[in-house]
C-alpha positions in Angstrom: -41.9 45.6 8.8 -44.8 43.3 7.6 -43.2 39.3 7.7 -45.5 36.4 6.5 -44.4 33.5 8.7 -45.5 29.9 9.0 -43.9 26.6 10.8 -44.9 23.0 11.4 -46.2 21.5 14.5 -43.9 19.9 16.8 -45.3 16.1 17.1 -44.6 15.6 21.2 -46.2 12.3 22.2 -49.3 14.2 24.6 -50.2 16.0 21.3 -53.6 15.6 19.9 -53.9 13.9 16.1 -57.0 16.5 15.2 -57.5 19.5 17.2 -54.4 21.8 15.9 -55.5 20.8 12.3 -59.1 21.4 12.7 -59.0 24.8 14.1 -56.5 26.1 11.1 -58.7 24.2 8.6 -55.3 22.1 7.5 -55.0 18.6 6.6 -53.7 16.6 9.7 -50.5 14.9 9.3 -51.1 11.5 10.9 -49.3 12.2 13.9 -49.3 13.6 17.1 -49.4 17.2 16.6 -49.0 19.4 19.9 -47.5 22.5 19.3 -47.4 24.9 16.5 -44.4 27.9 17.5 -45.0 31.2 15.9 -41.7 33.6 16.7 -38.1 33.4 16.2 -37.1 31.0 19.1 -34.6 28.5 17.7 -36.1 25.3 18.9 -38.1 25.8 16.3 -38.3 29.1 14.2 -40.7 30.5 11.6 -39.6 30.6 8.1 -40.9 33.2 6.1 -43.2 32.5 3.3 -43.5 35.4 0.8 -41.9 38.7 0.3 -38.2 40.3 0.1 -37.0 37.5 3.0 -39.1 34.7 1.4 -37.4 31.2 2.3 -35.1 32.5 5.5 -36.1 31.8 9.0 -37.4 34.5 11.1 -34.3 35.5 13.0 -32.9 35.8 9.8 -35.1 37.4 8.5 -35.1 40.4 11.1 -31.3 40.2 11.4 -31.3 41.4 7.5 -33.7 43.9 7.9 -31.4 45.2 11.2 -34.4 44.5 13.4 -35.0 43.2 17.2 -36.0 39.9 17.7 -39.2 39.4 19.2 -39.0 39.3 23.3 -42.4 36.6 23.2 -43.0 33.5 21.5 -46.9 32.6 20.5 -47.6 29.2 20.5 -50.8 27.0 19.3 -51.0 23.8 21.6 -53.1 20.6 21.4 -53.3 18.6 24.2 -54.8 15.1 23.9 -52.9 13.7 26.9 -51.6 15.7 30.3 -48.3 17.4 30.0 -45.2 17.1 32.6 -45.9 18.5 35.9 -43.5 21.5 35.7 -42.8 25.4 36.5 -40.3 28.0 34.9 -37.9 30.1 36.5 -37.9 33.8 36.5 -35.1 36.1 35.0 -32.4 35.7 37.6 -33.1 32.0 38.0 -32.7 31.4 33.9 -29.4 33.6 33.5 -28.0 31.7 36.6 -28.6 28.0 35.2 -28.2 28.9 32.0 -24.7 29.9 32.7 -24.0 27.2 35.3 -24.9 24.6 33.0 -22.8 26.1 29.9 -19.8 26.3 31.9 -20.5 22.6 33.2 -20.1 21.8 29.4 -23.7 20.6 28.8 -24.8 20.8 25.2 -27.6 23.0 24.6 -29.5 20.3 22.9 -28.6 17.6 25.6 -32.0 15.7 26.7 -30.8 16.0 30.3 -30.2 20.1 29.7 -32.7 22.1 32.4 -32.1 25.6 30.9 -31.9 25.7 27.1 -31.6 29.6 26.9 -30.9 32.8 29.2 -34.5 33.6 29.6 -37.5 33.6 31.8 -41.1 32.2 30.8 -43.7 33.6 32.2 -46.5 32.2 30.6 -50.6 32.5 29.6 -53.2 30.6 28.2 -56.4 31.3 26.5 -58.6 28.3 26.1 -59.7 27.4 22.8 -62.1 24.3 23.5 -63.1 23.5 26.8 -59.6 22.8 28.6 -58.5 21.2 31.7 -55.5 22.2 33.7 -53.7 22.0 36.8 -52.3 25.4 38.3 -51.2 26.6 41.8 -51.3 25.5 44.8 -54.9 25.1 46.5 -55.3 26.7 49.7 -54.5 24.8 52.4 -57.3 23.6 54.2 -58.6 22.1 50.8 -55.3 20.1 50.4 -55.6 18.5 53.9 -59.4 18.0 53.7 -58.7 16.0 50.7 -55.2 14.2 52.0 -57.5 13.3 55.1 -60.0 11.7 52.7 -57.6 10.0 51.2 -55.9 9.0 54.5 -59.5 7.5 55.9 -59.9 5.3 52.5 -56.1 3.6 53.1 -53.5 3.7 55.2 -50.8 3.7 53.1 -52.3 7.3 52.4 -52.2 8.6 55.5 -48.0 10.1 55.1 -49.9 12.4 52.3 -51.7 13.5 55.2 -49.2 14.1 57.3 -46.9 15.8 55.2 -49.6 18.2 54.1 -50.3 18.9 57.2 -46.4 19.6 57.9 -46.0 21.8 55.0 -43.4 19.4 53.1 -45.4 17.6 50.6 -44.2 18.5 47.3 -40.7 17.7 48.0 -41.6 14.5 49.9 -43.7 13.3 47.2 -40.8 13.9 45.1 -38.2 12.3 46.9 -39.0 8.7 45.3 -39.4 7.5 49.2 -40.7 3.7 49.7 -43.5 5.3 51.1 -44.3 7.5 48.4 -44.7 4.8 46.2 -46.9 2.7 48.2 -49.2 5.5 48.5 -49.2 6.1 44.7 -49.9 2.2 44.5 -52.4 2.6 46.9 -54.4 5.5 45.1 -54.4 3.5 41.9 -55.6 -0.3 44.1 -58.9 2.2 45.6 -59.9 4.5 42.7 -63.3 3.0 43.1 -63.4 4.4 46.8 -61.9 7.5 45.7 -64.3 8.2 43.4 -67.0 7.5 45.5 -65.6 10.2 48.3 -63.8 12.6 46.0 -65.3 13.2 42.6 -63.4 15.6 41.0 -60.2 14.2 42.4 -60.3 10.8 41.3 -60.8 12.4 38.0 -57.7 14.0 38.0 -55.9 11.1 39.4 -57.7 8.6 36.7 -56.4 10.7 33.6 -53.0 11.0 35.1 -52.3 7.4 36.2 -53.8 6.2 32.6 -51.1 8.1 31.1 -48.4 7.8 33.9 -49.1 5.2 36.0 -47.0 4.7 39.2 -45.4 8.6 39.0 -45.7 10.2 41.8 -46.9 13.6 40.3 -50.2 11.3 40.4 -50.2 13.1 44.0 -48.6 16.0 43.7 -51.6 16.9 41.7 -54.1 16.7 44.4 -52.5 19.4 46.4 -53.0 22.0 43.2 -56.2 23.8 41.7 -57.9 21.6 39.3 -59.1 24.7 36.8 -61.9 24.1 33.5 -61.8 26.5 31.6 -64.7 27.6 29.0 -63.6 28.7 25.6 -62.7 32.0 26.0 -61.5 31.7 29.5 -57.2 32.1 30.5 -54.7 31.1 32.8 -51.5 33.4 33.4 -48.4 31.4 34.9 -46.0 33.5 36.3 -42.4 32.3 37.3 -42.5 29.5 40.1 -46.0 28.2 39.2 -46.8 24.4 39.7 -48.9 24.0 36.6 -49.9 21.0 34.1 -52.1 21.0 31.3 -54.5 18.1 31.1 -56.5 18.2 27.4 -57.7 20.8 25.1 -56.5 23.4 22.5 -55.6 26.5 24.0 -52.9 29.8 22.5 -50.4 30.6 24.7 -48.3 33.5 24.7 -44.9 33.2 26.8 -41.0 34.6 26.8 -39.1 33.7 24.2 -37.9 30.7 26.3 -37.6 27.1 26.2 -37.2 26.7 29.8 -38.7 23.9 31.4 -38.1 22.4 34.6 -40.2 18.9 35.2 -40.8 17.3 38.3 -43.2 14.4 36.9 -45.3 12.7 34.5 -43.2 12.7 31.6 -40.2 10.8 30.2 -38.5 13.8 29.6 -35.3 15.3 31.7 -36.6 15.5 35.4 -34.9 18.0 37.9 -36.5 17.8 41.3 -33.4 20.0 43.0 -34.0 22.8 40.6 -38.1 22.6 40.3 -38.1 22.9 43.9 -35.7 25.8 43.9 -38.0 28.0 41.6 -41.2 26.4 42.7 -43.8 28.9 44.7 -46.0 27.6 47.0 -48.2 30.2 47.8 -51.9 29.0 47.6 -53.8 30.4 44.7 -57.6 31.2 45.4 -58.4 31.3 41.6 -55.8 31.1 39.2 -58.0 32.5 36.3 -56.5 35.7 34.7 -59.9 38.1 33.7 -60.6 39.4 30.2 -60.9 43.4 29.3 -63.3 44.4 26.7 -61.8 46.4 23.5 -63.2 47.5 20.5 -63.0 44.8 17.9 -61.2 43.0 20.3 -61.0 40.7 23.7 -57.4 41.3 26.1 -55.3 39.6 28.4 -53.1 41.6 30.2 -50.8 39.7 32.8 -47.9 41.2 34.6 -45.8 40.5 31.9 -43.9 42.2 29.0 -47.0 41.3 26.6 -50.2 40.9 25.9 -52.7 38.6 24.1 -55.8 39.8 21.9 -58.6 38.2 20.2 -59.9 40.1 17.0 -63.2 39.6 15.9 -64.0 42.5 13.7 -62.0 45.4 13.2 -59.3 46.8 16.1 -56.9 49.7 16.0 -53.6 49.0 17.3 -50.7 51.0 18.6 -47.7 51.3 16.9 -45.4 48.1 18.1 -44.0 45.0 17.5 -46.3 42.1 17.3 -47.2 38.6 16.0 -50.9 37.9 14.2 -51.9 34.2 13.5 -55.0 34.8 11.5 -57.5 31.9 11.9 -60.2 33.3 9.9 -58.5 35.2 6.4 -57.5 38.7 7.7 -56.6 42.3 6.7 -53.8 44.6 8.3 -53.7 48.1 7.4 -50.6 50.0 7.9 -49.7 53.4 6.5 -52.3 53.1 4.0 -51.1 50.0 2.9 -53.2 47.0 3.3 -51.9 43.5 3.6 -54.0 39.9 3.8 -53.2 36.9 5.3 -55.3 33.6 4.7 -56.7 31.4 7.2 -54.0 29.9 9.2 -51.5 32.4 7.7 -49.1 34.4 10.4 -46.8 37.4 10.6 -44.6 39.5 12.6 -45.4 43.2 12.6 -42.3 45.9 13.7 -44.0 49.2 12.9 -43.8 52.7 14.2 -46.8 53.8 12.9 -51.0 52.6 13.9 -52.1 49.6 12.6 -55.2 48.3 12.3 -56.3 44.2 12.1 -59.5 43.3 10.4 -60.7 39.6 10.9 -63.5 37.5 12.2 -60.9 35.6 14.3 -57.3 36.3 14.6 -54.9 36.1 17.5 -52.7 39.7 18.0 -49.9 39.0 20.7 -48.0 42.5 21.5 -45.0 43.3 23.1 -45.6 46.0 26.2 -43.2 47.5 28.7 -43.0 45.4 31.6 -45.6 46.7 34.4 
């Protein structure tokens, strides 16, 4: 099965007006545009564009063919602005609130809905452009070093200290406390001292008060890794990871889920209980997630059911089920049949036999037993 697909970018608020539309050489539409989905999720399906299924959605699509719906979603995302601070649940955690919020008669579309589907998320990103995101918890003795900075430039900053030092300081920061506010007020009154003591920091806490002033996940982002990432370079979120992306373009590759569960910077639905349920703390050294060398090809293999390639040249593939967003025109060979895809052109590939891609630049995201 060989499925031309295409969609439109979603036009969230943080999305950027240019990036998306530069990098598949299409003509912006004005507004933002932030995400591009490529997969059968039905937030926001493909549609197929040519062929027997021409005009259907994916799902459909597959459904008539008496396929399997893809387990992974692929997504394009252009960041101009930072994202909600937020973390996804595993499997247990999804099926659980999926349920409890069904039978509690919450629409499935409701704005104030936590869990819009049964399904985990686990989640990775492979910068595009430079790209600039929060992920993970720093070790410790970086988050009081910086908490006691902060603490010696204003009192009103010296509970941040404290509650680092106690262990509590996500959910205290998140419990709207008087105090909690002050110290956000206060961060924003002495960014000049700040800056002047903690560099990076006061970056971080610049671009998120410009776009969020007074939240209190102004904070909760000093106690997690600021990560840059070089073109090329990827982040891999598993379930419970603290994470926010700041500004870039990046592909990520994730479940098939639209489970999201926000604890700041965002005027969407925020759930403190349940982000702090699912949330892990355990301190991440370096968050990055390595590359493997292929032939023709660049992977990222997280521990999760897929994987993310970059093709630049020509790369044999097993047989599988996979989805190929072709940023540069490219050629797929199955069977002895060949099939081309313009720039910017996408399919989904269900095949029992080899396959091979041929492009300068295409993404290849493939389904793999879970490790």
């Amino acid at each position: 099965m060989f499925v031309p697909i295409a969609n439109e970018p979603r036009g969230y608020a943080w999305g950027s007006t240019r990036l998306l539309a530069d990098y598949l050489r299409r003509e912006p539409s004005g507004g933002p545009e932030a995400e591009l989905w490529l997969g059968a999720h039905p937030g926001s399906p493909s549609r197929v564009t040519r062929g027997e299924h021409a005009g259907l959605d994916l799902p459909e699509a597959i459904e008539a063919a008496g396929g399997r719906q893809p387990a992974m979603l692929l997504k394009v995302l252009a960041a101009a602005e930072p994202l909600s601070l937020q973390a996804h649940p595993d499997a247990a955690r999804a099926r659980e609130g999926y349920d409890r919020e069904d039978a509690a008669g919450i629409a499935r579309d409701a704005p104030h809905r936590s869990y819009r589907d049964p399904f985990p998320k686990p989640e990775l990103v492979v910068a595009v452009t430079p790209f600039e995101a929060l992920s993970g918890f720093r070790p410790q003795a970086q988050a009081q070093a910086v908490a006691d900075a902060l603490a010696a430039i204003d009192a009103r900053l010296a509970p941040v200290a404290e509650h680092v030092r106690a262990g509590d300081a996500l959910a205290w920061l998140l419990s709207g406390a008087p105090e909690v506010r002050a110290a956000v007020t206060a961060a924003a009154e002495r960014s000049a001292a700040i800056a002047a003591a903690l560099p990076a920091e006061a970056d971080t806490l610049a671009r998120l008060a410009a776009a969020h002033p007074g939240d209190a996940g102004i904070l909760v982002a000093l106690l997690l890794n600021r990560v840059s990432l070089s073109p090329g370079e990827a982040l891999y979120l598993p379930a419970g990871n603290l994470h926010a992306y700041l500004e870039g373009l990046g592909i990520e590759l994730m479940g098939p889920s639209d489970n999201v569960l926000r604890g700041g910077l965002t005027p969407k639905h925020v759930d403190v209980d349940e982000l702090l349920a699912v949330v892990d703390t355990t301190p991440l050294d370096d968050p990055r997630l390595p590359a493997v060398e292929l032939d023709g090809a660049i992977a990222y293999r997280p521990d999760a059911p897929f994987e993310l390639r970059l093709v630049e040249g020509e790369h044999r593939v097993e047989p599988g089920r996979a989805l190929l967003l072709a940023v540069s025109p490219a050629r797929v060979e199955i069977d002895g049949e060949t099939r081309e895809l313009d720039a910017a052109e996408a399919a989904w590939i269900d095949t029992g036999a080899p396959f091979a891609v041929v492009s300068d630049e295409a993404w290849l995201a493939l389904e793999r037993d879970t490790p």
